[in-house]
Backbone as JSON Lines, residues from 0, in Angstrom:
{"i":0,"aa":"X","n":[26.79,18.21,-0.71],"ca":[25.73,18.12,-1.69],"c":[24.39,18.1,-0.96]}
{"i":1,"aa":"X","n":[23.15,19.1,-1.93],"ca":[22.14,18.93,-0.82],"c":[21.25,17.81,-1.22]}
{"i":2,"aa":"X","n":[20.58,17.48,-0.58],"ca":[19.27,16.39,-1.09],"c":[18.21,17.02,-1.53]}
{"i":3,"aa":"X","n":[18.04,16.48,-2.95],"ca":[17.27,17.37,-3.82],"c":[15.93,16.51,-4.42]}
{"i":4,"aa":"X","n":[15.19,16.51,-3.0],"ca":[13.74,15.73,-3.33],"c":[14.16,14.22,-3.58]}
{"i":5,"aa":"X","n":[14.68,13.32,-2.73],"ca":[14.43,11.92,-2.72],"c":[13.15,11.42,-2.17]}
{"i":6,"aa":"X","n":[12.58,10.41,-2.64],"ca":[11.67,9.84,-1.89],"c":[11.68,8.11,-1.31]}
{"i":7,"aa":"X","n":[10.64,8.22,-1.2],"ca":[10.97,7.15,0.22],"c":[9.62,5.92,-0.32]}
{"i":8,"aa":"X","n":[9.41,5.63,-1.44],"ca":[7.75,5.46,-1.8],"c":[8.01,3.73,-2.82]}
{"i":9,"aa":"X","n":[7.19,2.97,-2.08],"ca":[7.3,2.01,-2.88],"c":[6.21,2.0,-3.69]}
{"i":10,"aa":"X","n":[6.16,1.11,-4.89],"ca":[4.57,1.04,-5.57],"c":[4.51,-0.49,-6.23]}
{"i":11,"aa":"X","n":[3.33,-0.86,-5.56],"ca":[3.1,-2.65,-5.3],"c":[1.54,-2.65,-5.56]}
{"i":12,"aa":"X","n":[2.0,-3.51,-6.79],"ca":[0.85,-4.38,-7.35],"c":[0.17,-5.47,-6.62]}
{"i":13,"aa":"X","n":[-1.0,-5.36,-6.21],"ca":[-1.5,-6.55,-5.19],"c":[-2.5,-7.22,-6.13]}
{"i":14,"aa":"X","n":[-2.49,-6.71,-7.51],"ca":[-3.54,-7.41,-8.37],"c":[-3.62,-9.17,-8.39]}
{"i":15,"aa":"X","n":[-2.26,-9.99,-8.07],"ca":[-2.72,-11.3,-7.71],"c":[-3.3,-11.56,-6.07]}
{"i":16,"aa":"X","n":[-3.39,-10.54,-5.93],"ca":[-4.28,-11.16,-4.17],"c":[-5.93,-9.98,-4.07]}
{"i":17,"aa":"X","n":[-5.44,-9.14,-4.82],"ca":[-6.91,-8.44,-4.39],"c":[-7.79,-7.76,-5.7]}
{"i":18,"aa":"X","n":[-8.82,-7.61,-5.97],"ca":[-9.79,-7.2,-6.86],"c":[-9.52,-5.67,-6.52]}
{"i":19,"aa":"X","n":[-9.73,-4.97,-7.64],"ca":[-9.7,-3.22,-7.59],"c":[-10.6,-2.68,-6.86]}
{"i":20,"aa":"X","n":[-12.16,-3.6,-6.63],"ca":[-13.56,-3.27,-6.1],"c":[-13.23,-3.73,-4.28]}
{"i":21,"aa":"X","n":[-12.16,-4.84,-4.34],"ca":[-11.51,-4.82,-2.73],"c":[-10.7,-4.36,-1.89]}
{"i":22,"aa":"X","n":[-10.33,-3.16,-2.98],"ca":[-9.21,-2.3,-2.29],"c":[-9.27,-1.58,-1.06]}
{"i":23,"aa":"X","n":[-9.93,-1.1,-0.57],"ca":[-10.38,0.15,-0.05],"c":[-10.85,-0.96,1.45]}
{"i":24,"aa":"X","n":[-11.72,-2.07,1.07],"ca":[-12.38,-2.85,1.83],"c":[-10.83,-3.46,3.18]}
{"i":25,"aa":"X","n":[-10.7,-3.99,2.44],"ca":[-9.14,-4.94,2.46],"c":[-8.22,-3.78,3.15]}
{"i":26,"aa":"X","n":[-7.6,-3.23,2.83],"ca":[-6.47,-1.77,3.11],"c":[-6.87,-1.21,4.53]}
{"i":27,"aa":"X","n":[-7.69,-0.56,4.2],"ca":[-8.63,0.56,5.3],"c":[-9.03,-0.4,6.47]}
{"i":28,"aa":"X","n":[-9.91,-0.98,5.82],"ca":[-11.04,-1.38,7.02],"c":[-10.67,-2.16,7.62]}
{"i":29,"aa":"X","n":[-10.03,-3.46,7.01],"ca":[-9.37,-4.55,7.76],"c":[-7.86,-4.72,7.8]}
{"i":30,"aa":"X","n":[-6.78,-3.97,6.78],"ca":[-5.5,-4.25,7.18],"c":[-5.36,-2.48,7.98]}
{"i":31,"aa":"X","n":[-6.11,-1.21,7.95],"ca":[-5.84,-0.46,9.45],"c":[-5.08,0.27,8.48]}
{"i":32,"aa":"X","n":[-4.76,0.35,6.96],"ca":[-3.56,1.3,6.73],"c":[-4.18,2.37,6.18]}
{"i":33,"aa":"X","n":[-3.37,3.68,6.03],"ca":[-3.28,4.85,4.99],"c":[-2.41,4.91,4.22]}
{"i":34,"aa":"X","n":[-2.96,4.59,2.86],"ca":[-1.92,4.87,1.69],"c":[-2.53,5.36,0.19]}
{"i":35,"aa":"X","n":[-1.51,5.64,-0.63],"ca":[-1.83,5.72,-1.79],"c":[-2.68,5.01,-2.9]}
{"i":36,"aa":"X","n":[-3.93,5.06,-3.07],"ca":[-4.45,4.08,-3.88],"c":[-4.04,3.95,-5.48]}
{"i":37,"aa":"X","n":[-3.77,3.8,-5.97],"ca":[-3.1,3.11,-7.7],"c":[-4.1,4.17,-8.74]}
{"i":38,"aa":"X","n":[-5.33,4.04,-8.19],"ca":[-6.53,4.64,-8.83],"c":[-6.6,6.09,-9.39]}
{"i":39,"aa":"X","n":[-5.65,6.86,-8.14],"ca":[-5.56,8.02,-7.78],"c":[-4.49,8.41,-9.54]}
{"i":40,"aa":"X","n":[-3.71,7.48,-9.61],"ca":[-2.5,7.82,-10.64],"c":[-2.88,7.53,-12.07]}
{"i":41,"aa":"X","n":[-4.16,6.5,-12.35],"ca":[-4.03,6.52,-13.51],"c":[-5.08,4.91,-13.59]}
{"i":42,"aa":"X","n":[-5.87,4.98,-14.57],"ca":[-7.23,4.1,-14.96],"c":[-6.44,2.53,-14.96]}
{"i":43,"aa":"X","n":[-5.43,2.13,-15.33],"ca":[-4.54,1.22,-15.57],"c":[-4.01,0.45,-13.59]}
{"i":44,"aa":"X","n":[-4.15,1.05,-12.8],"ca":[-3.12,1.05,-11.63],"c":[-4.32,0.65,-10.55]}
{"i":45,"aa":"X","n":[-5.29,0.57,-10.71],"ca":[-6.02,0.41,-9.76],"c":[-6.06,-0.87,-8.53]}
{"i":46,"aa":"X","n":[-5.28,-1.99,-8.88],"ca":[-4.45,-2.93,-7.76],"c":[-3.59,-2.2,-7.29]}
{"i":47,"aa":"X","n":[-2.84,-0.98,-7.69],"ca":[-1.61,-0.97,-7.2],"c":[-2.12,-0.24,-5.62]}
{"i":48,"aa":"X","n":[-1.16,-0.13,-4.65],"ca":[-1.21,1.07,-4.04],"c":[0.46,1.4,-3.42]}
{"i":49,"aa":"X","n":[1.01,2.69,-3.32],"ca":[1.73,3.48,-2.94],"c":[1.99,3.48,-1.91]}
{"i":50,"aa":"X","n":[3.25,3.02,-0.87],"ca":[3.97,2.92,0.32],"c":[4.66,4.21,1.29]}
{"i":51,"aa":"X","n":[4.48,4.47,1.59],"ca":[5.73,5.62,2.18],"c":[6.21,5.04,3.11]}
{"i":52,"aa":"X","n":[7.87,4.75,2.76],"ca":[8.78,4.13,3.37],"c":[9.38,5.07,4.43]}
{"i":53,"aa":"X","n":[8.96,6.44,4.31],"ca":[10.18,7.04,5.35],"c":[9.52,7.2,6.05]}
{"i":54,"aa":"X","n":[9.42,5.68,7.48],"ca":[9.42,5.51,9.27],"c":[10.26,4.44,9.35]}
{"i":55,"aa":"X","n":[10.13,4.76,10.66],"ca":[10.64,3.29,11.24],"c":[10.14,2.17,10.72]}
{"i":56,"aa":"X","n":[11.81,1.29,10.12],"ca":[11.45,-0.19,9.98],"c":[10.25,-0.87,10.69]}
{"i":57,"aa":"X","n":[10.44,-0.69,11.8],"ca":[9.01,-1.82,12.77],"c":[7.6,-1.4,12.07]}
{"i":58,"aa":"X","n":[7.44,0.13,11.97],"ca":[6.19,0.63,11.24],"c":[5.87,-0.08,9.94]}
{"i":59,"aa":"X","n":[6.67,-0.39,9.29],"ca":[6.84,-1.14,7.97],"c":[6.9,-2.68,8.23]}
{"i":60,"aa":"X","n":[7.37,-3.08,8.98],"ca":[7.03,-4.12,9.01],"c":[5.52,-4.9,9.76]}
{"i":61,"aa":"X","n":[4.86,-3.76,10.55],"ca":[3.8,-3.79,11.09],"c":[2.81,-3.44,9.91]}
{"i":62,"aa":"X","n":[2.79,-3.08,9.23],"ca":[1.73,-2.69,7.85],"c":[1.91,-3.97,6.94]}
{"i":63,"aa":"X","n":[3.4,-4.59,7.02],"ca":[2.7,-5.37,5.81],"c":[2.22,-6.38,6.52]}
{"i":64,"aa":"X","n":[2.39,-6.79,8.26],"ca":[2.01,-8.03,8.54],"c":[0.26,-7.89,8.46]}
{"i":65,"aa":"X","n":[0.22,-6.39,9.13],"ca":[-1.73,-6.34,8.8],"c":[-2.21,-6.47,7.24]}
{"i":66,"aa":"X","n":[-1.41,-6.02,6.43],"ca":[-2.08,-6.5,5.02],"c":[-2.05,-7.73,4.75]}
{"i":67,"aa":"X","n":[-1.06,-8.49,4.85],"ca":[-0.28,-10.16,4.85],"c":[-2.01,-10.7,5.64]}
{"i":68,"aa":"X","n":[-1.99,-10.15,6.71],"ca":[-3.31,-10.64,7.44],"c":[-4.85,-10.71,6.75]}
{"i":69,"aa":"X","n":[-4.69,-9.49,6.84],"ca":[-6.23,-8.96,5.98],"c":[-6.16,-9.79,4.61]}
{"i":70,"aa":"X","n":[-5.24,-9.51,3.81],"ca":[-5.28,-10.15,2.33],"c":[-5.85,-12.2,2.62]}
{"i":71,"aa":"X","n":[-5.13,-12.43,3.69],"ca":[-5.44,-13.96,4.35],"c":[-6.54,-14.26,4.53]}
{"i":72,"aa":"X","n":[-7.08,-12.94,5.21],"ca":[-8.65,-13.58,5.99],"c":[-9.77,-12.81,5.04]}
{"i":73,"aa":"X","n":[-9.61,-12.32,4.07],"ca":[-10.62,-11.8,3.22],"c":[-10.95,-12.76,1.78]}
């Protein structure tokens, strides 16, 4: 059987830790990541942002400790 477009993508609401106007601030500048912003999908989603799961575990676990961080110290 072939693989017919799976994806690899989580989608996480950070609306109890961050403001929609701190997204970008928070993410980018101080947790270092590239991802999907919530904003991009729809007027409603703007806490959310979009994961791409397919790397290495350590990569994933290194992104959420810098957000875990950033979300801490902001």
């Amino acid at each position: 059987m072939k693989n017919r477009g799976q994806t690899y993508l989580s989608w996480v609401d950070l609306s109890c830790y961050i403001t929609q106007d701190k997204m970008k601030e928070i993410i980018q500048d101080k947790a270092n990541l590239a991802i999907d912003y919530g904003e991009w999908f729809g007027k409603h989603s703007g806490t959310f942002i979009r994961i791409n799961l397919a790397t290495h575990s350590k990569n994933i676990e290194l992104a959420i400790k810098n957000l875990e961080k950033a979300i801490k110290n902001s």
